[in-house]
C-alpha positions, 0 to 999 in steps of 0.5 A: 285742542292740539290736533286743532292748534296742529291744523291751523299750523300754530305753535303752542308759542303762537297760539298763547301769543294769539289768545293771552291763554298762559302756555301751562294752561293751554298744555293742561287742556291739550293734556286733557284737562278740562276747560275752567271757564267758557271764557277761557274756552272762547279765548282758545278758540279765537287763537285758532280762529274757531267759532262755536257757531259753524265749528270752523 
C-alpha cells in the first residue's frame, strides 16, 4: 500500500484526508497488517485513485 500511496505522490496526511481512513489504521496496513473490511479496502483504494477493476 505505501508503495501505491508513494506513486501517486500523496502523503500519508493526504491520502487519510482523501479516504476518512484513520492515519493509525493506514500505517498498520502499510505495516503489513491485514485489510479488516472490503470496506476499508475500497476506501484506501479511492484515496489513491485505484479501481479494482483495471488495477489502475
Amino acid at each position: 500500500m505505501q508503495e501505491v500511496r508513494e506513486a501517486a505522490d500523496m502523503s500519508m496526511y493526504a491520502q487519510w484526508l482523501k479516504c476518512g481512513v484513520s492515519r493509525d489504521m493506514i500505517i498498520r496496513v502499510e505495516g503489513g497488517e491485514p485489510i479488516p473490511t472490503l470496506h476499508v479496502a475500497a476506501r484506501l483504494a479511492h484515496g489513491v485513485e485505484v479501481s479494482g477493476a483495471d488495477g489502475r
